[in-house]
C-alpha positions as CSV (number, residue, x, y, z in Angstrom):
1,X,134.8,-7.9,130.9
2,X,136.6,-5.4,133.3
3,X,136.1,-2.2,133.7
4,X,139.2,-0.6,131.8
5,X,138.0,-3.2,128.8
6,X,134.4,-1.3,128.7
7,X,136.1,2.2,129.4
8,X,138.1,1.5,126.8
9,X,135.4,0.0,124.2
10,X,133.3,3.0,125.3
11,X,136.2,5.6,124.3
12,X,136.7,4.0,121.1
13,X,133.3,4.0,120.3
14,X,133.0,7.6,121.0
15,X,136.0,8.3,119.0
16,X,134.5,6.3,115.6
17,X,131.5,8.2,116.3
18,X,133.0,11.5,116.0
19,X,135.2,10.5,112.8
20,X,132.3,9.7,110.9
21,X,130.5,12.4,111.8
22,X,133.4,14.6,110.7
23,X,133.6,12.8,107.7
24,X,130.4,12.9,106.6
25,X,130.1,16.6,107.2
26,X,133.5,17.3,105.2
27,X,132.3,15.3,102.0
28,X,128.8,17.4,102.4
29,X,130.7,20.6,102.1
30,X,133.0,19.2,99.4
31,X,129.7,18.3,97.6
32,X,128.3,21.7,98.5
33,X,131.6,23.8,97.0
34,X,130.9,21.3,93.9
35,X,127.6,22.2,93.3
36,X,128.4,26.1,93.2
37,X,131.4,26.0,91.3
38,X,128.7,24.1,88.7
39,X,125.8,26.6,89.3
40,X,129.0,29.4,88.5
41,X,129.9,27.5,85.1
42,X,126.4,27.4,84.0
43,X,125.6,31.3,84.0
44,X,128.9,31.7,82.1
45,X,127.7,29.6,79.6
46,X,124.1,31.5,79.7
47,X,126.1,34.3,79.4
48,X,128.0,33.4,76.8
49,X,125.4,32.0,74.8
50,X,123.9,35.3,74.9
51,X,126.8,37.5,73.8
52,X,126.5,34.7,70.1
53,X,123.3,35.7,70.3
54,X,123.3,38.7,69.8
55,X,126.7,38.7,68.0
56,X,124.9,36.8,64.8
57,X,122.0,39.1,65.0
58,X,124.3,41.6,64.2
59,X,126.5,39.8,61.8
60,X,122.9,38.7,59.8
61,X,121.8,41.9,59.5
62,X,121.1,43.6,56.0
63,X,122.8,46.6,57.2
64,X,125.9,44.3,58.1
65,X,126.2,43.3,54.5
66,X,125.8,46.8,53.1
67,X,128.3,48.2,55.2
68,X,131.1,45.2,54.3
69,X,130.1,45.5,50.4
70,X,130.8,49.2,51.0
71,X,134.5,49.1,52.7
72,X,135.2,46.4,49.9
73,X,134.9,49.0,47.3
């Protein structure tokens, strides 16, 4: 092999080194960006799931029912 043949294998190398390493690094952030757009979607939800909480407490209520019998007369 001559010498610009292993300079040249040894660049290339280098080169497929690098790109994988970029790669990997770019689907780790993609994968980290996925993770807290879930984590986001999840508290609304919590959230959410609260608010009906608390909104059929209300609408169960005795007083509720008084109060609806009342405006119907």
């Amino acid at each position: 092999m001559s010498t610009w043949a292993a300079i040249v294998s040894i660049v290339a190398i280098v080169f497929s080194a690098d790109t994988i390493a970029k790669i990997s690094k770019n689907r780790a952030q993609k994968k980290a960006a996925g993770n807290k757009e879930l984590e986001e979607a999840l508290a609304e939800v919590k959230r959410l799931e609260e608010r009906i909480q608390v909104l059929e407490r209300i609408v169960t209520e005795n007083k509720f029912d008084l109060r609806s019998e009342i405006n119907k007369l």
